[in-house]
C-alpha positions in Angstrom: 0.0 0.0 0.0 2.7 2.7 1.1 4.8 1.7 -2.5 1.1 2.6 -4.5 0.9 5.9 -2.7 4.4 7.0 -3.6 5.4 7.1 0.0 8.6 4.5 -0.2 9.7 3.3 -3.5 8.8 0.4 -5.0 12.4 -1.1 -5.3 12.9 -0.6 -1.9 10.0 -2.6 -0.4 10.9 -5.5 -3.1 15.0 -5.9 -2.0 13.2 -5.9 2.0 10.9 -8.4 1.2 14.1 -10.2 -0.8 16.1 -10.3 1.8 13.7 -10.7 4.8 12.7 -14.0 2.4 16.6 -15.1 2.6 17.4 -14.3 6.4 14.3 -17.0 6.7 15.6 -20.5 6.9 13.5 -22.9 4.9 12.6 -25.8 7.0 10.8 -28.7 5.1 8.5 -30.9 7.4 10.4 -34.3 8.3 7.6 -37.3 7.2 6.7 -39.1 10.2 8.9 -42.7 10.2 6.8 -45.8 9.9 6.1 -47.7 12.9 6.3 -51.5 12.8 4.1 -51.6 15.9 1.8 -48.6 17.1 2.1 -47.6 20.9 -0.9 -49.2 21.5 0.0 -52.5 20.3 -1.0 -53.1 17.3 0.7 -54.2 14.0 1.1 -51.3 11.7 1.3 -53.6 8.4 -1.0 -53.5 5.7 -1.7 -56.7 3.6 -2.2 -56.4 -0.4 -2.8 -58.1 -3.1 -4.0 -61.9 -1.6 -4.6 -64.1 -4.5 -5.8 -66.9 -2.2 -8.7 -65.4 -0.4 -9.9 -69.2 -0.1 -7.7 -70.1 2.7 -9.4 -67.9 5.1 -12.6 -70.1 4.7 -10.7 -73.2 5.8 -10.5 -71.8 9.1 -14.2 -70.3 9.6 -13.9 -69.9 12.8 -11.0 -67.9 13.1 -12.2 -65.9 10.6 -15.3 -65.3 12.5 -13.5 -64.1 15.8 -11.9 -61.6 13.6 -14.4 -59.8 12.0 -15.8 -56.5 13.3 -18.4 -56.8 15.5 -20.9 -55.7 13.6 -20.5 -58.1 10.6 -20.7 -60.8 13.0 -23.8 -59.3 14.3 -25.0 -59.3 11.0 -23.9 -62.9 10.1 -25.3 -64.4 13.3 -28.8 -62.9 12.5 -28.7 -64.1 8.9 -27.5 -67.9 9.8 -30.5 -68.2 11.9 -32.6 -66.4 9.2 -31.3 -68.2 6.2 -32.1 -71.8 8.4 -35.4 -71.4 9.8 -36.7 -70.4 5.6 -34.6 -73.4 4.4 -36.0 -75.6 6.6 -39.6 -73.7 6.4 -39.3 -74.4 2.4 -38.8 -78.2 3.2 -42.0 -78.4 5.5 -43.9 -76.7 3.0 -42.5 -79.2 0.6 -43.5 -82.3 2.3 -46.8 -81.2 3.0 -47.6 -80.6 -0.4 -46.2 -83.7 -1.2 -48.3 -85.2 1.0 -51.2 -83.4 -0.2 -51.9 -81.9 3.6 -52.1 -78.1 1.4 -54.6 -79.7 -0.4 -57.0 -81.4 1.8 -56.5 -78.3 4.6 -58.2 -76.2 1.3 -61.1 -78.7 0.2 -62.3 -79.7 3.9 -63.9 -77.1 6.3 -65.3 -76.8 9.8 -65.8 -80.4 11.2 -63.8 -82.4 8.6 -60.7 -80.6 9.7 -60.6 -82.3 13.1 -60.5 -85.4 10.9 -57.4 -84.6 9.0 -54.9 -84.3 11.9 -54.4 -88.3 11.7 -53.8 -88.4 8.2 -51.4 -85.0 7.4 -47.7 -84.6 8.0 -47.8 -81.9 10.0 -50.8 -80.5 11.7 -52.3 -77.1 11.0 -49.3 -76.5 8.4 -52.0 -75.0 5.5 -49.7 -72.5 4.2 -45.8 -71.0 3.6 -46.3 -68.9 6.9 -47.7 -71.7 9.0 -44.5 -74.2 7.4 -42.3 -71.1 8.8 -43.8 -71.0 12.1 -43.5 -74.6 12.5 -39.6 -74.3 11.4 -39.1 -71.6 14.2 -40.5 -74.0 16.6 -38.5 -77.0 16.0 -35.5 -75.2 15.6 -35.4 -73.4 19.0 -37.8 -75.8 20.7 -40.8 -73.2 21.3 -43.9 -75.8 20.9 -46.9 -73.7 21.1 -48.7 -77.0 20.4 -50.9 -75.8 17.7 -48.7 -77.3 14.6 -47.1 -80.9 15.3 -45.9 -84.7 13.7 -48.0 -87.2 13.3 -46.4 -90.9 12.2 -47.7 -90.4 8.9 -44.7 -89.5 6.9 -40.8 -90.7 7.3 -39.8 -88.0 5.3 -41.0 -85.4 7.9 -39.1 -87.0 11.2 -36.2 -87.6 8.6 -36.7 -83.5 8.2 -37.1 -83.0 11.8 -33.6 -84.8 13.0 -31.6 -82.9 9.9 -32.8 -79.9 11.3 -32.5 -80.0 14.8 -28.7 -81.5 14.2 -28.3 -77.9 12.1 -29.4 -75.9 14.5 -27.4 -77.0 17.5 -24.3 -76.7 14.9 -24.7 -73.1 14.3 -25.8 -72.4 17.8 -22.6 -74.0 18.8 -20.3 -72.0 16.5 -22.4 -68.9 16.8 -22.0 -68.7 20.3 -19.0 -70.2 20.6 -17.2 -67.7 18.3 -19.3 -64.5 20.3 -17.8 -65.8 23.5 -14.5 -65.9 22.4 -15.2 -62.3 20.8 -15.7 -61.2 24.2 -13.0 -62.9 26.0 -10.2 -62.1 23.5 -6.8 -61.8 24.8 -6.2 -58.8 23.4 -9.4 -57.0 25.9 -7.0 -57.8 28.9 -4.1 -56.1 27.7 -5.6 -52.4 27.5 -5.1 -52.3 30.9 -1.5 -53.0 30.6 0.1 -50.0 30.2 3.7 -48.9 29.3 5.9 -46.0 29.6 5.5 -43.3 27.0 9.0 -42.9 26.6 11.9 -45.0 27.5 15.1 -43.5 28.8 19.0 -44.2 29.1 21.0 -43.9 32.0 23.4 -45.3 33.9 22.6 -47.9 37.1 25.1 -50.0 39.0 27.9 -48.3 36.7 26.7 -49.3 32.8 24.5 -48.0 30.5 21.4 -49.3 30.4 18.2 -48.8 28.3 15.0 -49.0 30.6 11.0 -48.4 30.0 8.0 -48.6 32.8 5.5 -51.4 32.7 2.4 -51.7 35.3 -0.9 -53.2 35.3 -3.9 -51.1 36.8 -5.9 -54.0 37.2 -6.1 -56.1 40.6 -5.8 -59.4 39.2 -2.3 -60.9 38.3 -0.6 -61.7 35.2 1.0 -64.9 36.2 4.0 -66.4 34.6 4.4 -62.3 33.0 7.9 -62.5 30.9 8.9 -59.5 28.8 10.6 -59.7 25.5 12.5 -56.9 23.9 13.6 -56.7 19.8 14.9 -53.8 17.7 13.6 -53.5 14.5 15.4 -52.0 11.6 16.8 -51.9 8.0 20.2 -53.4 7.4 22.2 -54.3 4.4 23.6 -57.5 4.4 27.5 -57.9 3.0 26.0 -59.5 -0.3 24.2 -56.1 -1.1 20.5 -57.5 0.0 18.3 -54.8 2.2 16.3 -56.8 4.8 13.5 -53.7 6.0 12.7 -55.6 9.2 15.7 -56.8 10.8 14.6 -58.3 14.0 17.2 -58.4 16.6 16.4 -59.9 20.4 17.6 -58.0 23.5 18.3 -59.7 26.6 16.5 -58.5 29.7 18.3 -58.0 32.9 16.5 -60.5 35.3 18.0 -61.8 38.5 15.6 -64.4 38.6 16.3 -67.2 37.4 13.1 -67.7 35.6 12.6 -65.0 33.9 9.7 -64.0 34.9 8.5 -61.0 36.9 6.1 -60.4 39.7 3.4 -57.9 38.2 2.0 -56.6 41.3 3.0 -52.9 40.8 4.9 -51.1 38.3 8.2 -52.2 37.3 11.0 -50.7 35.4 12.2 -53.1 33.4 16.4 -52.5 32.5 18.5 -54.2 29.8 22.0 -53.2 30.0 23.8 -52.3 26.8 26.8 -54.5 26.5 28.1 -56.2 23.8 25.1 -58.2 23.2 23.2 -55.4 22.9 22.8 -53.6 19.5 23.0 -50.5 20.9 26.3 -50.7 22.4 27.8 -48.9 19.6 25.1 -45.6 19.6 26.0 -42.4 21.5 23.6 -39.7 22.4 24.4 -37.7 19.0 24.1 -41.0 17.1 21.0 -41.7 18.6 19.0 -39.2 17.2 20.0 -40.3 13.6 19.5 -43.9 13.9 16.4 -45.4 12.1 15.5 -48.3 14.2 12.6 -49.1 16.5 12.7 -51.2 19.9 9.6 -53.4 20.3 8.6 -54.5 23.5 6.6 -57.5 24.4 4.8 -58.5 27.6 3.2 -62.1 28.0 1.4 -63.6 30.8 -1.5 -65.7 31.6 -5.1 -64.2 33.2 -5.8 -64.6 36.7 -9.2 -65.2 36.3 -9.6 -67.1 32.8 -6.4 -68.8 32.0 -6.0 -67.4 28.7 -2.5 -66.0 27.7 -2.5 -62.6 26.7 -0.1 -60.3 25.0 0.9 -56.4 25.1 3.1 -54.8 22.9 4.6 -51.0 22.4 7.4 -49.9 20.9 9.8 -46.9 20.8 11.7 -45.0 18.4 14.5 -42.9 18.5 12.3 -39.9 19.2 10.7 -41.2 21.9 14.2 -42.4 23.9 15.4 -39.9 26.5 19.3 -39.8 26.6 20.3 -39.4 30.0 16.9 -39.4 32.3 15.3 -41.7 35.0 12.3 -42.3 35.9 11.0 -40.8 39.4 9.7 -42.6 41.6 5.8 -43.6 42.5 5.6 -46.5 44.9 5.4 -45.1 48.6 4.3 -46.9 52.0 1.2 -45.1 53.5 -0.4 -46.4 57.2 1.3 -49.8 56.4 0.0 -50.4 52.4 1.9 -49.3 49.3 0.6 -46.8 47.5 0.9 -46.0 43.6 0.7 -42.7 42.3 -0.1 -43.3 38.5 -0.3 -39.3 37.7 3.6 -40.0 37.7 3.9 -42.9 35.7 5.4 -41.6 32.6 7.6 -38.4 34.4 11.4 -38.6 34.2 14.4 -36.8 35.6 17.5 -35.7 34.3 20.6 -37.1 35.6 24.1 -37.4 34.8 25.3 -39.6 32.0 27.9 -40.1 29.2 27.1 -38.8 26.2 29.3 -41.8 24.6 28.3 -44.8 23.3 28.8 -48.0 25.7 31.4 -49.2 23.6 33.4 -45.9 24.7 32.8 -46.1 28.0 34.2 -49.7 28.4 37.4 -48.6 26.6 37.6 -45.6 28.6 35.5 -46.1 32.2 37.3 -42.6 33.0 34.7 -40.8 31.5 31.8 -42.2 34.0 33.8 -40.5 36.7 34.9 -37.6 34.9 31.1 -37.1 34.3 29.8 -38.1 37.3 32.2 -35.1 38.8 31.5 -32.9 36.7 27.5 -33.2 38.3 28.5 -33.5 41.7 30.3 -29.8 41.2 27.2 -28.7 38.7 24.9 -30.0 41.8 27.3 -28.2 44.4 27.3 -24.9 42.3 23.6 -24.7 42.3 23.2 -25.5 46.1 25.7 -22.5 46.8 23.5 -20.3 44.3 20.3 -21.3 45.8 21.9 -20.9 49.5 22.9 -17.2 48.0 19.8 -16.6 46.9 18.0 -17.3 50.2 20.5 -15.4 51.8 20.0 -12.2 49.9 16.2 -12.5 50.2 16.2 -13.0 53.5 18.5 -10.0 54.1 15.6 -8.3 51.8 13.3 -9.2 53.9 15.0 -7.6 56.8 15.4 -4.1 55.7 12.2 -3.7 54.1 10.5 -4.9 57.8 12.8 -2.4 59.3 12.3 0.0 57.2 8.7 0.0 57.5 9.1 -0.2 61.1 11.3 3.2 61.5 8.3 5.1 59.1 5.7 3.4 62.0 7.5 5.3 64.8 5.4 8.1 66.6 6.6 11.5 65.8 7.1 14.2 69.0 5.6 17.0 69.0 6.2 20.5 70.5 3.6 22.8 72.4 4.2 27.0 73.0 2.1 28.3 76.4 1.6 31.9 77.0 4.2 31.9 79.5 7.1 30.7 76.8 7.6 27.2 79.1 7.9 24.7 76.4 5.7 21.4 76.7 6.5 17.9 74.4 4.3 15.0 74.1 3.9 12.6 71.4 0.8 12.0 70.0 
């Protein structure tokens, strides 16, 4: 606006705008790296292009636990549905077979009551009454207007076929919602992990560690926990494997392996040379494209059935040189858990060198943890300074204020020139 009106010159406001443009550093937005698994567990993998969609009717059932809920809704309702009008179209078969359609139509009033010895299927006149009659032999109603007489094999032949077809699918009907309900998976929301993991060092080595704790009362029994690192490697031969899966060993003192679930449990591995992470520093770290998969499996208190968790954590999500604080305390005799706190870390002092470093050179733990213990010192002498000075502050402003509270004395002339003070 100010270059149309003449004010500033047009080439003027064009070499600002040019060079405001080039002080501004272009940042392009990193793309988000792929996950393998999804903090909450599940399997970030898409499957394409599956010529043999036939193998997943081989295992019907399976296939049926793992549908949505709604299309098993919807398949539940139609497997009744689609039964009780095959089997209605049968029982309107036989009776027209049998001529019972027939003779229901030409006989009236009292030469109906004759009929009931002679027909199939009593009272079965029609499509609608054959469906009735399918409903009720299929989930065992019996209203006792429609029933078999010993006329016709055909019709108890009928009768068998379709009660042994209708405790089939109620078996694998409710059999596969039950198993909806009672999935493993359903017990493992409440098993939560750590949002970020962190490194640090404990009992003098570096060690990679993440929080695990269950919220529900009920134990996990036999809970193990596996750990993997995922990531592309190039093999000496020049193939590129995408998912390289490398195990990490856990460091348990028991001997079994498994842990005691009962409150939340920070779960260490220590980076040795085992470990694929023994040759990443902090400044490496940041650079790396791999992904550390975690893996807890146990057994359900209360139904028996194994379940599985899963997280994982990327390079963005590992916190070089934290711990976590703690949250188990001892109130009035019971342990108490603060979950609020269940994801917080702390900073503390650690190497910035890989593990590999630090073996080769254990002088630099000491140098580093010296170099805290005067940091630390530094800012306790600050802080001690600092309360110092405010509390001389504090001192001179309440003595100040106390000198402008004083009463003032005052001076009083008499007629006779004697002088008299008071204070008021």
């Amino acid at each position: 606006m100010l270059a149309r009106k003449s004010i500033i010159p047009e080439e003027y406001v064009l070499a600002r705008i040019a060079a405001e443009n080039l002080r501004k550093p272009r940042i392009r937005d990193r793309l988000p790296k792929a996950r393998f698994i999804a903090k909450s567990g599940a399997c970030n993998l898409a499957h394409k292009n599956i010529r043999e969609q036939g193998r997943f009717l081989q295992d019907i059932f399976t296939t049926l636990v793992d549908l949505k809920w709604r299309h098993t809704l919807v398949i539940f309702t139609m497997s009744f549905l689609c039964s009780w009008l095959l089997f209605a179209i049968m029982w309107w078969l036989v009776a027209f077979a049998h001529g019972d359609i027939y003779a229901y139509m030409e006989k009236s009033g009292m030469e109906k009551s004759g009929l009931e010895s002679t027909v199939c299927v009593t009272n079965v006149r029609s499509f609608t009454s054959a469906f009735l009659f399918s409903i009720e032999v299929q989930v065992t109603i019996g209203f006792g207007g429609r029933m078999m007489t010993e006329e016709c094999p055909l019709a108890i032949t009928v009768l068998i076929l379709q009660n042994i077809v209708g405790l089939i699918i109620n078996a694998v009907m409710l059999g596969c919602i039950f198993m909806k309900t009672a999935q493993a998976h359903r017990r493992a929301e409440t098993l939560i992990f750590s949002r970020h993991a962190v490194i640090a060092v404990r009992n003098g080595k570096l060690c990679f560690m993440f929080r695990v704790g269950d919220l529900r009362k009920s134990m996990i029994i036999s809970a193990s926990v596996r750990i993997q690192v995922v990531k592309k490697t190039t093999t000496p031969e020049g193939e590129v494997v995408p998912i390289h899966q490398l195990d990490i060993p856990v460091d348990n003192p028991l001997e079994s392996n498994n842990i005691f679930l009962v409150a939340p449990l920070i779960i260490c591995h220590v980076i040795d040379k085992r470990s694929p992470l023994y040759d990443i520093s902090a400044t490496d770290l940041a650079n790396q494209d791999l992904e550390v998969i975690v893996i807890l499996e146990g057994v359900v208190e209360t139904t028996g059935i194994t379940t599985q968790a899963r997280t994982s954590y990327i390079a963005e999500e590992i916190q070089w040189g934290h711990r976590f604080v703690s949250i188990v305390t001892e109130e009035e005799g019971v342990y108490s858990v603060d979950y609020s706190k269940f994801g917080n870390t702390m900073k503390v002092a650690a190497p910035r060198c890989s593990a590999r470093e630090l073996d080769e050179k254990p002088s630099i733990l000491i140098q580093t943890l010296q170099k805290s213990e005067l940091s630390h010192q530094n800012s306790l002498r600050k802080r001690n300074s600092m309360r110092r000075n405010n509390s001389m502050r504090r001192n001179n402003s309440i003595r100040r204020n106390n000198s402008s509270l004083m009463v003032p004395k005052v001076q009083f002339m008499t007629p006779e020139g004697n002088q008299n003070t008071s204070e008021s």
